[in-house]
C-alpha positions as CSV (number, residue, x, y, z in Angstrom):
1,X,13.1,23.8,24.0
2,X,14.7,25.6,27.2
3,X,17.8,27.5,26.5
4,X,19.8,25.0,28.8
5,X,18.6,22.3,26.9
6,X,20.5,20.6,23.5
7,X,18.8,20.6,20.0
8,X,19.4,16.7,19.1
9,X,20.9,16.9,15.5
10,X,20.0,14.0,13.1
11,X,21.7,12.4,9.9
12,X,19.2,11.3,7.1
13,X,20.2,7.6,8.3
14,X,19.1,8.2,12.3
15,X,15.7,10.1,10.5
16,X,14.9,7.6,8.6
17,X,15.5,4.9,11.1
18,X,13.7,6.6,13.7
19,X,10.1,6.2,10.7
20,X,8.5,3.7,11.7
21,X,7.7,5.0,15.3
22,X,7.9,8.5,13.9
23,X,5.1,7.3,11.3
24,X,2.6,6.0,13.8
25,X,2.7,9.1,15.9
26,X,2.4,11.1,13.2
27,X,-0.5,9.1,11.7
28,X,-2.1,9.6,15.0
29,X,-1.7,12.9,15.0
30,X,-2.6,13.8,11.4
31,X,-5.5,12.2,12.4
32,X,-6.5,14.0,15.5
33,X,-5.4,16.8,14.3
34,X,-8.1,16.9,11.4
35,X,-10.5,15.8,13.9
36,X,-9.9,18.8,16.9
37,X,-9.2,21.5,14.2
38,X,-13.7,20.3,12.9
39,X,-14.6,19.9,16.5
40,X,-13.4,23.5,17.3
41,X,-15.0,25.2,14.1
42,X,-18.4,23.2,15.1
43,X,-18.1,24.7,18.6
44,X,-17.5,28.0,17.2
45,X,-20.3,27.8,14.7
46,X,-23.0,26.4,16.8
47,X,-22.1,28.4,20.4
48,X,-22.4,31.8,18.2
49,X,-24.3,34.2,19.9
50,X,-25.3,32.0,22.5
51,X,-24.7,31.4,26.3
52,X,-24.6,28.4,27.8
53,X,-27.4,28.2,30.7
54,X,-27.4,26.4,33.8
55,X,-30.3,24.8,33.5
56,X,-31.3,21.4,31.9
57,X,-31.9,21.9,28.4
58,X,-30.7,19.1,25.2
59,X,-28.2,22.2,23.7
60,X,-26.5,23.0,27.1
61,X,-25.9,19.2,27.6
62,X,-24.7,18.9,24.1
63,X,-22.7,21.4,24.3
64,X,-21.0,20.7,27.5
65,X,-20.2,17.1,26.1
66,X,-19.0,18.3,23.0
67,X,-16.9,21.0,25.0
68,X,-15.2,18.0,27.4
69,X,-14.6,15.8,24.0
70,X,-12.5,19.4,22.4
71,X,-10.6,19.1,25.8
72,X,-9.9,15.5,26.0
73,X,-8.8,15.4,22.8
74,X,-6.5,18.5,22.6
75,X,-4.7,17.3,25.2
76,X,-4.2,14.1,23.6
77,X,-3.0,15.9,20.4
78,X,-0.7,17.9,22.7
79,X,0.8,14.3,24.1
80,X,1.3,12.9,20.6
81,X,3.3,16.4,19.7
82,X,5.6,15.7,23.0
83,X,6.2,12.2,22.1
84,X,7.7,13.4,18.7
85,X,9.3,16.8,20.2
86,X,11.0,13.8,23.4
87,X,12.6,11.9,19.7
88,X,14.0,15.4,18.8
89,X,11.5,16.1,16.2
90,X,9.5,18.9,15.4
91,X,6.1,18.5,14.2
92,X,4.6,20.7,11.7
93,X,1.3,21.6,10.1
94,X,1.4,20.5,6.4
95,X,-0.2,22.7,3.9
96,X,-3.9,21.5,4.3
97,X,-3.2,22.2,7.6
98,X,-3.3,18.9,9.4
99,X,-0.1,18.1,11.6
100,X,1.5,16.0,9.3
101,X,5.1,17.2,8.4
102,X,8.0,16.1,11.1
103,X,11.2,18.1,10.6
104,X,14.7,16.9,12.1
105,X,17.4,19.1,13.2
106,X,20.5,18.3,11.2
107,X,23.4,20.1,10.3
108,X,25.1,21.2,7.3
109,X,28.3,23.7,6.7
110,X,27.9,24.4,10.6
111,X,24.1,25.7,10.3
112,X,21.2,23.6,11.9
113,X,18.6,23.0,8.7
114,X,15.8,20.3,8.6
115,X,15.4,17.1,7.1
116,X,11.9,17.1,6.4
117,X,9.5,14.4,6.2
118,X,5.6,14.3,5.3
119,X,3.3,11.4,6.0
120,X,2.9,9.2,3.3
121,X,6.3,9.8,2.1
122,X,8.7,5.7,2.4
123,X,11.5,8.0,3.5
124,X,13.5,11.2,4.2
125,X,13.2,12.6,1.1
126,X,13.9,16.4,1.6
127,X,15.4,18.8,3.8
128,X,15.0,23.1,4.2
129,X,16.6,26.0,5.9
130,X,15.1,26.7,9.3
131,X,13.3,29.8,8.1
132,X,12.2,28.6,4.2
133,X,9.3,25.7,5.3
134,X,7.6,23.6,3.3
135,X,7.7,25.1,0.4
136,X,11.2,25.8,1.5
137,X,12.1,22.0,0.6
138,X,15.3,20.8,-1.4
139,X,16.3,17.1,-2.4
140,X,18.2,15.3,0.3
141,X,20.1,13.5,-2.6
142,X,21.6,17.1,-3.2
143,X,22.6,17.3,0.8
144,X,23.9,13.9,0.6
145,X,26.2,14.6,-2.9
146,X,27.3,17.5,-1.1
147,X,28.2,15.7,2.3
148,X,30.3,13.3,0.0
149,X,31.8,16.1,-2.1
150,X,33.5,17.7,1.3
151,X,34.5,14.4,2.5
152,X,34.7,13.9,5.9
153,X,35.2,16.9,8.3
């Protein structure tokens, strides 16, 4: 995000609204994420040591192909990660490391914090302070019980 440019703040209702297209991009992604995170450690692993030559040989060609599928796809991983980021979410990496955790700027007592929501999960179901993650995550029912506790501002 640019500095000229305004954070989009949520409530748990537009989060939880905003799911089901929020759900398919981040199933996409999960997905591809798993997919481009094995295709770069194969690349690694098998191009170890070597150089690629310019002639016609069954590696280079392999390796070229499997080289221009890494690309393609990364750059379709980074297009599922703008389509989420153009909603005003943030996409995360979950703790297996797949990109499967979408956080939504809200705000509470004047502070941005995230609602946080992980594939799999029927709802927004927890939130966090910008800096404490996933690990970081509290009950939204607390948020919400406070929310209603301060009344309306």
């Amino acid at each position: 995000m640019t500095p000229n440019q305004t954070m989009k703040l949520f409530t748990l209702e537009q989060a939880n609204a905003s799911l089901p297209l929020v759900r398919a991009i981040t199933g996409d992604l999960a997905e591809l994420s798993a997919v481009v995170f094995e295709r770069q450690r194969h690349m690694t692993t098998i191009s170890a040591g070597r150089e690629l030559q310019l002639t016609e040989d069954p590696y280079t060609e392999e390796l070229m192909h499997e080289q221009a599928e890494l690309e393609r796809q990364t750059t379709r991983l980074h297009e599922l990660i703008e389509e989420l980021r153009a909603l005003g979410a943030e996409p995360r990496n979950g703790p297996d490391g797949r990109i499967d955790l979408v956080d939504f700027p809200a705000e509470k007592d004047g502070q941005v914090v995230y609602l946080c929501w992980r594939l799999g999960e029927p709802s927004v179901e927890y939130w966090h302070e910008v800096g404490a993650g996933f690990k970081g995550r509290r009950s939204v029912a607390e948020l919400v019980v406070q929310q209603v506790a301060e009344g309306p501002a």
